[in-house]
N, C-alpha and C positions, 0 to 999 in steps of 0.2 A: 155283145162286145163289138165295138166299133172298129174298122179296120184302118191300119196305120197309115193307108197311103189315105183314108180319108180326112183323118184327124188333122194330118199334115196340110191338105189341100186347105183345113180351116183354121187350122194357122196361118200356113200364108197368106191369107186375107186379111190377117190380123199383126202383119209386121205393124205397119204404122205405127197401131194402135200401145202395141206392145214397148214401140220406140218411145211413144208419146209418155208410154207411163215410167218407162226407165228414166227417162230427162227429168223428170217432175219429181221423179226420187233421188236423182244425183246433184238436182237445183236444190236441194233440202241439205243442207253439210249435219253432216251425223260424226263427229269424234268420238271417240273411248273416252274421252276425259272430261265433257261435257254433259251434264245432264240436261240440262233444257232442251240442246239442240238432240238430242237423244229422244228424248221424250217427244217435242215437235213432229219426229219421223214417225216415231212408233203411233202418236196418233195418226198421222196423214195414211199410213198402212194402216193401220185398222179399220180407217172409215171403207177403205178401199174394198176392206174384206167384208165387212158389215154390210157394202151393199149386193155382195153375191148371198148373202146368209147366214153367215157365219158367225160364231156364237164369241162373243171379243172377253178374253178372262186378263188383265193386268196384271203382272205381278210385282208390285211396287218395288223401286231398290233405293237404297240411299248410300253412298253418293252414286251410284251406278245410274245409268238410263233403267228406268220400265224393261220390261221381257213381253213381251207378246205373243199370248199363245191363243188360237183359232180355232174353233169344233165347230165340224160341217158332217151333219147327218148324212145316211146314204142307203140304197136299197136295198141292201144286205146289212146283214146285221154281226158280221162276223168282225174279227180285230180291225183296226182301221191302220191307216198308211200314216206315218209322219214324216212329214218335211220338212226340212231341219235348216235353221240361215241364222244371220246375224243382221243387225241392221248398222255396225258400229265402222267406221272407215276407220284407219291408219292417219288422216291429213286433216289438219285444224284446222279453226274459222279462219275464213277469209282467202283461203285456197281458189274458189271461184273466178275471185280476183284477176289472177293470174293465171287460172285453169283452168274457163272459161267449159260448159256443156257446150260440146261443137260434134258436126258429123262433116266427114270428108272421105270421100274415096271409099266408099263405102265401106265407113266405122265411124263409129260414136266414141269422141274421150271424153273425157271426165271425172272428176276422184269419186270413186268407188265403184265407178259401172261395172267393171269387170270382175270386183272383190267387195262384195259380190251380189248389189240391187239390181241386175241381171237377173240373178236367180231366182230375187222375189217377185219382178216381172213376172219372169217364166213361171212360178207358183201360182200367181191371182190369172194370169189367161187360160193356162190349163185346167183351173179350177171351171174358170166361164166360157172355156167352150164343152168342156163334159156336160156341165148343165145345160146350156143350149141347146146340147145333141142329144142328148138324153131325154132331159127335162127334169133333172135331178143326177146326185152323184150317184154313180155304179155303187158306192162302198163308202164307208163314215171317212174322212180326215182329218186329220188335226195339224196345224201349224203351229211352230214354232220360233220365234225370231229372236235372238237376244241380243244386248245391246254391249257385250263384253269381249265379246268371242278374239280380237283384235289382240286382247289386254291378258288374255290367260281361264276365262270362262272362270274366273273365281266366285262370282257370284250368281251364276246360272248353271253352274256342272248339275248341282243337286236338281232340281227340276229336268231338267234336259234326261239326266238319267232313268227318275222316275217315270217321266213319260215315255222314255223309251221303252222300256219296261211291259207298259200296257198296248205296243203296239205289234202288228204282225211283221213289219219292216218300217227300216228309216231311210230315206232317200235324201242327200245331201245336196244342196245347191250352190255350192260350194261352185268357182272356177273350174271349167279343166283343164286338161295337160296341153302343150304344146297345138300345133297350127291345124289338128285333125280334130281338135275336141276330145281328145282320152279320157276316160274317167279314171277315177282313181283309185285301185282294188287293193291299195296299200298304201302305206302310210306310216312315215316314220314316229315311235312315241316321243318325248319333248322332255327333257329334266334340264333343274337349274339348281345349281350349287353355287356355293358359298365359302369363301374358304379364308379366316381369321386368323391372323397372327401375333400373337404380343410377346415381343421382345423386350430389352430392358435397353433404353438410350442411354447417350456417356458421347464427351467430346470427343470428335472425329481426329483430331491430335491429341489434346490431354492425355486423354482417359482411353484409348481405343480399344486397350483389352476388357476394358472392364464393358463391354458395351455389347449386346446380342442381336445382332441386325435380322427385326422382323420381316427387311426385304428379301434379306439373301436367302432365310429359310422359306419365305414365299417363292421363291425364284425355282428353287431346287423340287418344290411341291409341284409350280407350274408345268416342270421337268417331265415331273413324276405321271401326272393325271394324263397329260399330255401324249405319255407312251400308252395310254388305254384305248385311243384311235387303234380301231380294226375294220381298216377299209373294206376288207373282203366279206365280212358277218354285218356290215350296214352300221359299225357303231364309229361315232367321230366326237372328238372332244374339243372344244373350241373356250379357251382364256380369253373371255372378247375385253374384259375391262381386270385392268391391276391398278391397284395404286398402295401408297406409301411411300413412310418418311413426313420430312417436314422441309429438311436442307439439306444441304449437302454437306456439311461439317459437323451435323447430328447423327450418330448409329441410329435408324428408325427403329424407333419401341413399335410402332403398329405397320402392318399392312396388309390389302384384301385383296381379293380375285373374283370376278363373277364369272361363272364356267357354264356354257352350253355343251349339253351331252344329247345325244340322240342315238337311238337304239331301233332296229329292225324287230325285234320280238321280246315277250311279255320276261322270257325266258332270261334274254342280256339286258333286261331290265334292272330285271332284282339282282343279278349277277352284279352289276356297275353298282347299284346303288351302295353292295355291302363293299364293294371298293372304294367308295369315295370313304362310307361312315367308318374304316376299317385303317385310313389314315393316321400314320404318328409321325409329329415332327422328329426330325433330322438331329435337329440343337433341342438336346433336351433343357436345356435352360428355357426355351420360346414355348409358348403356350397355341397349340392349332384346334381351332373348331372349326367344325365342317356345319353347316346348317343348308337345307332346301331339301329337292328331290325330284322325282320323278311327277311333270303336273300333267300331263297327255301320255297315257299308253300306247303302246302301237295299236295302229289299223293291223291286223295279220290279212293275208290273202286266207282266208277261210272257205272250206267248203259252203258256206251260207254264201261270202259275198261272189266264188264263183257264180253260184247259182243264179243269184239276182243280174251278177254281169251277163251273163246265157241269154239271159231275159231280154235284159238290154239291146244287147249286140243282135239279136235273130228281130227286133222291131226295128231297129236301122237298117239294117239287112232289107226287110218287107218296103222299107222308103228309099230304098237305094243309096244309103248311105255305108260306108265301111265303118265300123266303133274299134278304136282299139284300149287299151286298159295300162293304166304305167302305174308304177311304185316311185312315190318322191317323200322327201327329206323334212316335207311341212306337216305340222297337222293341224286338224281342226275340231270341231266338236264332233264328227266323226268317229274321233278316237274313242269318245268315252261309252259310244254306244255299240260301238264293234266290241271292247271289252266285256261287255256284258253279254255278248254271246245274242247280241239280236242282230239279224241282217242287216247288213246295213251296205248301202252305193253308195259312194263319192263322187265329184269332181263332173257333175251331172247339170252344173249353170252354164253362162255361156262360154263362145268358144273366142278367145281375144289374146291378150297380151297386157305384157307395165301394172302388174299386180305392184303396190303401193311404190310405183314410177312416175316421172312426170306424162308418159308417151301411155298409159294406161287408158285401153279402148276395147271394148267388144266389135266384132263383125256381124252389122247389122243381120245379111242376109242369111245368117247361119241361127238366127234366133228363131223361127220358126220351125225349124224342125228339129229344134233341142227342146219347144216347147210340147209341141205333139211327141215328141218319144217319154217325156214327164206325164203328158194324160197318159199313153199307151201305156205307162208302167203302173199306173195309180189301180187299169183297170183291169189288167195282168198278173201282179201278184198273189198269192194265193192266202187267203185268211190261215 
């Protein structure tokens, strides 16, 4: 086993190189909504990993980008490690444009460096300094990249899962927390609701009684969900979008709400969820459907992702770094494999700011020993 202050020492040698390849990935624009420019990525990374060895399996999507998953044999033959990323930004074509790959003051901006081809950086040079040092990997690996994760992992969950599944731990390369680099030992779960109204219209003079306004029963529901915020148990509900009506001299027959819910554990999961599906309108004349749900579980702080944090924290410790560990309000793919009861570390890419902001940059100098603490962990964990 290699020791930490040395791995770091060949990292730093390898900022550059490491810079070189994150530019080359944030000059490649990767949308959610795009599949060519998705696709473009996911090859330009695969060949990257193909030339350390690695075994390239596609998983075709339509209309989704390609998924990209990686196998790299290793000296041991016990569970292998996954590392788990996305390759999809938040910012359309043509962002470049105006959001130019630039370094100043020592940070690099550009749309997506931070969130998070950072972390797939940090993936392919921890992969090629283990081998170097070694002469092969300590232990099997597998990557994983999908090209959704931005959009709801709707068409990558089910893989993602599966290979979670087969492995000993997932390590997330995900951004991390604030100006120290945190990682992220928790993680709020992510629901989205829907909430349908049908009223019966009738002239706003004419006819006013005759008329069942699907705003105001909307209004009174907004009310309602609205008081299920419990800021002290991590749970907050958010009416980000209402609409309804037609005019303003028509009683509205229709109107919706699209409702962000998020929950600290698995527990006021199911708890919210049988409160929204548990819903009756007001006006029993109006008709209310609830439709969505819970699409991201929580991350819980688990004894597993203690454990892995320990891990963590005592190799920054060995490079004289401090690591500390935060619980936020985002999640990521993360969530689905914490759920499942496999290990899992978050928030383990680099250390920056302006996650999908125009001011969105990594801190070069801090990229090096986010990457040696990813080998250190690769060679660390235990089958």
């Amino acid at each position: 086993m290699l020791d930490a202050r040395e791995l770091l020492s060949a990292a730093e040698s390898r900022e550059q190189e490491i810079v070189a390849t994150l530019r080359s990935m944030a000059e490649i624009e990767s949308p959610s909504d795009d599949k060519g420019a998705l696709d473009r990525m996911s090859q330009f990374v695969a060949g990257r990993f193909a030339n350390l060895g690695g075994r390239i399996t596609m998983h075709p999507q339509s209309p989704a980008g390609d998924h990209l998953q990686v196998t790299f044999g290793g000296r041991t033959h016990g569970k292998p490690i996954l590392l788990l990323g996305h390759l999809d930004t938040v910012w359309p074509l043509g962002t470049l444009e105006a959001m130019p790959v630039r370094e100043s003051g020592g940070k690099l901006y550009g749309p997506g460096v931070f969130d998070m081809k950072a972390g797939v950086a940090m993936m392919l040079h921890a992969l090629g300094m283990l081998q170097k040092m070694h002469g092969w990997l300590p232990r099997p690996v597998t990557v994983l990249l999908v090209s959704d994760e931005e959009v709801g992992s709707a068409s990558s969950r089910a893989i993602t899962e599966k290979l979670a599944k087969e492995h000993a731990a997932v390590l997330v390369l995900e951004p991390s927390f604030g100006p120290k680099g945190a990682l992220k030992t928790a993680r709020k779960g992510v629901g989205e609701y829907s909430l349908r109204v049908q009223g019966v219209s009738s002239h706003a003079g004419l006819d006013f009684e005759k008329g069942q306004s699907a705003v105001l029963e909307l209004a009174k529901q907004v009310v309602k969900v609205s008081g299920f915020t419990d800021r002290k148990r991590g749970i907050t509900v958010n009416p980000g979008v209402v609409a309804g009506g037609s005019r303003s001299n028509v009683i509205a027959a229709e109107a919706k709400s699209q409702i962000d819910l998020r929950v600290s554990t698995i527990k006021d999961a199911k708890t919210m969820d049988k409160k929204f599906r548990s819903l009756k309108a007001f006006n029993k004349k109006c008709k209310l459907s609830v439709s969505g749900g819970i699409n991201r579980p929580p991350l819980e702080r688990s004894e597993k992702v203690k454990a892995l944090f320990a891990i963590a924290r005592e190799i920054a410790k060995e490079m004289a770094y401090k690591l500390d560990e935060a619980s936020v309000g985002g999640g990521s793919d993360g969530n689905f494999t914490a759920a499942l009861g496999v290990s899992t570390l978050d928030g383990l890419g680099a250390i920056g700011d302006g996650a999908h902001a125009t001011h969105e940059h990594v801190v070069v100098g801090a990229l090096p020993w986010r990457t040696a603490l990813l080998a250190s962990l690769i060679e660390r964990i235990e089958s």
